[in-house]
C-alpha positions in Angstrom: 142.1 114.1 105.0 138.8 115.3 106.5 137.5 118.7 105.3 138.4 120.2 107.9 142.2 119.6 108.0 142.0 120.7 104.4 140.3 124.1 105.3 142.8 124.2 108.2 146.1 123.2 106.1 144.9 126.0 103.9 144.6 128.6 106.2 148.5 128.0 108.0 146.5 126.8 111.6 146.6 123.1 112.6 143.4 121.9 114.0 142.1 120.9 117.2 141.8 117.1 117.8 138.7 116.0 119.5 137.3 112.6 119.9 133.6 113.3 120.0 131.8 111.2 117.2 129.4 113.7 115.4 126.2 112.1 115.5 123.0 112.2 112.7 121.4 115.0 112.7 117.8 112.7 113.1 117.8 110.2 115.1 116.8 106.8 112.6 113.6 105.1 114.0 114.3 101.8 115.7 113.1 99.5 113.2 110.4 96.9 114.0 110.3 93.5 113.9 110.1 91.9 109.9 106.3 91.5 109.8 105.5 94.4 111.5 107.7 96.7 109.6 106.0 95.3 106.5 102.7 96.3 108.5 103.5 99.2 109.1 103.6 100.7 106.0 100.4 101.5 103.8 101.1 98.9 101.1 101.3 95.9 103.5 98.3 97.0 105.4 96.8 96.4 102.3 98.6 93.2 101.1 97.3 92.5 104.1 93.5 93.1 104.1 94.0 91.4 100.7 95.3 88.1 101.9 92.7 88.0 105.0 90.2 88.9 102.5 90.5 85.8 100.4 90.4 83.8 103.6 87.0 85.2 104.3 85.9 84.8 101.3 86.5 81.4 100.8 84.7 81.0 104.1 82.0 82.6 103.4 81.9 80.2 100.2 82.3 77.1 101.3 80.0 78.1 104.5 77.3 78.9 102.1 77.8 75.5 100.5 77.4 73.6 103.4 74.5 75.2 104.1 72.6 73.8 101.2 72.4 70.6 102.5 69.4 72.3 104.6 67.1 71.6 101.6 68.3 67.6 101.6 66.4 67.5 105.2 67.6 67.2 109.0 69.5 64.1 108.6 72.0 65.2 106.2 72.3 69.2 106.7 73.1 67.2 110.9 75.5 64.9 109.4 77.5 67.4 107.7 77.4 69.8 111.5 78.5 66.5 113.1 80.7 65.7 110.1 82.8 69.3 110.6 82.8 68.3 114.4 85.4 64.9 113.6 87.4 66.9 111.0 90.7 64.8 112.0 89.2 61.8 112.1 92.0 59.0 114.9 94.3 61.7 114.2 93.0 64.6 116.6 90.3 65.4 119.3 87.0 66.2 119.0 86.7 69.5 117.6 89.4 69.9 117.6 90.8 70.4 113.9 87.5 72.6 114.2 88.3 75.0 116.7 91.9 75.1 115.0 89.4 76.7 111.9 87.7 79.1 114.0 90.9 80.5 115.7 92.5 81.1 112.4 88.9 83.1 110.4 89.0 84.9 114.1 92.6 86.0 113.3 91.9 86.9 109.6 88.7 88.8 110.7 90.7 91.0 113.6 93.9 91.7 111.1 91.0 92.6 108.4 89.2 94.8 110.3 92.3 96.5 111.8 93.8 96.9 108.6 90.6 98.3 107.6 90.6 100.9 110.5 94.6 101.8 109.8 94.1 102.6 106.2 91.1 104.9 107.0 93.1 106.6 109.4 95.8 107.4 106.9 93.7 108.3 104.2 91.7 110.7 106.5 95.1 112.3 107.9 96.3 112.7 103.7 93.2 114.6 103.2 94.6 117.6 105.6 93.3 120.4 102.9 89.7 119.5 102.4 88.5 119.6 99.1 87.2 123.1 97.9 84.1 121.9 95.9 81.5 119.5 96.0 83.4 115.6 95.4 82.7 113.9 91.5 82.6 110.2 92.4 84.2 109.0 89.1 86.1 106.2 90.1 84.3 105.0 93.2 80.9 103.1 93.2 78.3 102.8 95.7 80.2 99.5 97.0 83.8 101.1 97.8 82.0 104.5 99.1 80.2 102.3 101.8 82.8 99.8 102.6 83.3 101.2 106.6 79.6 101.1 106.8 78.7 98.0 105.3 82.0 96.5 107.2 80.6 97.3 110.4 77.1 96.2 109.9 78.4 93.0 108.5 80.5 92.8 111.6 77.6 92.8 114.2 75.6 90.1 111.8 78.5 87.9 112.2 78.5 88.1 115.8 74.4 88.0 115.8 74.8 84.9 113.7 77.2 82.9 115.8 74.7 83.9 119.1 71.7 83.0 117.0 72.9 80.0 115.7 76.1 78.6 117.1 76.2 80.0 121.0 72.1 79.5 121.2 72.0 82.7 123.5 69.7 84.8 120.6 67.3 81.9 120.2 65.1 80.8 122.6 64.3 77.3 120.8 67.9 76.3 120.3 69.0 73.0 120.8 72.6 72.2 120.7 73.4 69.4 118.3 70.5 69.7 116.2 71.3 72.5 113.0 68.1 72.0 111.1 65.5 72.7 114.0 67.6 75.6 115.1 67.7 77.2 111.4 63.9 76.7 111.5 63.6 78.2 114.7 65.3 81.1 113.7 64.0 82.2 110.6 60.7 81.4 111.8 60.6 85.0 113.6 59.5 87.4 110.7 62.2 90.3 112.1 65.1 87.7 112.1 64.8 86.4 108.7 64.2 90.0 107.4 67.2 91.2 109.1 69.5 88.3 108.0 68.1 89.1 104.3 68.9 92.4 104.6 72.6 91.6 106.4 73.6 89.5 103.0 72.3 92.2 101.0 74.8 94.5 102.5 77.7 91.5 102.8 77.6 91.1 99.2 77.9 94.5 98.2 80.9 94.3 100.8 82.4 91.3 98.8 82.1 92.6 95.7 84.1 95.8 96.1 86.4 93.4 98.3 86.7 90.6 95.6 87.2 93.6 93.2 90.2 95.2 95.2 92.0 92.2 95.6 93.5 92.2 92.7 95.0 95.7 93.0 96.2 95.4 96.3 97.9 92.4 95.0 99.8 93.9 92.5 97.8 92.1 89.5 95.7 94.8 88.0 95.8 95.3 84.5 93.2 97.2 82.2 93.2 94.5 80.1 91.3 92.3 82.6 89.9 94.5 84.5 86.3 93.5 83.0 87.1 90.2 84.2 87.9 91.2 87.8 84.1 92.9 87.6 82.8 90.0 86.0 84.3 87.2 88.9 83.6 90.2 91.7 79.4 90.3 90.1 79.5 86.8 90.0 80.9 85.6 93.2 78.4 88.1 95.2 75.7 86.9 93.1 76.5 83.3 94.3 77.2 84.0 97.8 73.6 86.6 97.9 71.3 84.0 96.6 72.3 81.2 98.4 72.3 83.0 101.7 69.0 84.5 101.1 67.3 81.4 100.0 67.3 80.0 103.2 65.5 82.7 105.3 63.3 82.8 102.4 62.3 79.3 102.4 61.7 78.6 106.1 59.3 81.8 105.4 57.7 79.8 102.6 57.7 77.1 104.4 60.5 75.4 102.1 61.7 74.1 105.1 60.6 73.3 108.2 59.8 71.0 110.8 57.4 68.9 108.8 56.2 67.3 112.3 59.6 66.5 113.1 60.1 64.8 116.6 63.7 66.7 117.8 66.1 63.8 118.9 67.5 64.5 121.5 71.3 63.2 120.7 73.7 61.8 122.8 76.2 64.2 121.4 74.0 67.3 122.5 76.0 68.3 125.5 79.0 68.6 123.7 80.5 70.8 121.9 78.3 72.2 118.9 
């Protein structure tokens, strides 16, 4: 019996019989689709920024690695461009493994960035009261207080970078094919160099809050280690600061450069770089 043939048995009447289903109250949101519910919420936005995060910084890692074969001289810093180009070897096209890694750092970059963007949105719509005295930074550092600004600043020297040195259109002395004359080129100009120095100044103070975080949004924080999350977040900035810097530096020097270096012009240079 329903309660309201009880209440009706009790008071001598008989009830009246309809066939209307009562509905909820609220309507239940439609859910979405498995990852994008996951998204949705705060804590997978951050899984994940986390997850695209390590992506990027293994980039960034590995890029900077590659790099250092600058200071072993055209030939091999060209080799190792040419050597990315036939990643696949007989197995795949030109390039193409290559462009397989660019679409996939695109993706991570867009889902971190938007992540990025979602979480500041809800954290700016939690802070509805605003705070009635002046803010005590006691958890935060200078690195997680400018993460938006340093984010976006980053952000335009990536794209300044693939121009300057991968599409050619922000140097006037590029030559497709050839890495080493078009680093030299580049960091030739006084304003470049000081601006890419000043770029990785402000990426690694992005990576180290980000290296830092990681860990948290992943569920694996613990006080305990804690001091060891710094230590790996000091240390891989570190890394990933001198080596960027050293090579605008060292063209500035005069490290490296062109040495009287004829430019070949290759037969590869009209394809893709």
């Amino acid at each position: 019996m329903t309660g309201t043939v009880i209440e009706a048995h009790q008071r001598g009447t008989t009830p009246v019989p309809t066939n209307k289903a009562v509905g909820p109250v609220f309507r239940t949101k439609r859910k979405l689709p498995w990852p994008l519910e996951i998204y949705s919420s705060a804590v997978g936005k951050k899984w994940v920024m986390a997850v695209s995060g390590v992506v990027l910084l293994g980039f960034v890692l590995v890029h900077m690695i590659g790099n250092l074969h600058l200071y072993e001289g055209p030939e091999k810093v060209n080799a190792y461009a040419e050597a990315l180009r036939e990643l696949g070897g007989e197995l795949a096209p030109r390039t193409f493994v290559l462009w397989v890694f660019r679409i996939g750092l695109a993706a991570a970059f867009v889902v971190h960035l938007h992540a990025a963007w979602s979480l500041t949105m809800i954290n700016r719509k939690a802070r509805a009261v605003p705070y009635q005295s002046k803010r005590d930074w006691i958890a935060a550092n200078f690195a997680s207080r400018t993460m938006r600004w340093s984010g976006l600043i980053v952000g335009a020297y990536v794209l300044f970078h693939l121009a300057d040195l991968t599409w050619g259109t922000a140097n006037p002395d590029f030559v497709r094919g050839d890495v080493y004359h078009n680093v030299v080129a580049s960091f030739s100009r006084v304003p470049v160099a000081a601006f890419y120095v000043v770029a990785n100044v402000l990426l690694s103070i992005h990576i180290y809050h980000g290296a830092w975080s990681i860990f948290q949004s992943l569920g694996a924080s613990n006080p305990r280690f804690d001091h060891l999350r710094r230590w790996f977040a000091g240390v891989f900035a570190a890394v990933i600061l001198v080596g960027n810097v050293s090579f605008p530096v060292a063209v500035q020097l005069g490290l490296i450069d062109e040495d009287g270096r004829q430019i070949p012009v290759a037969a590869s240079a009209s394809e893709e770089g």
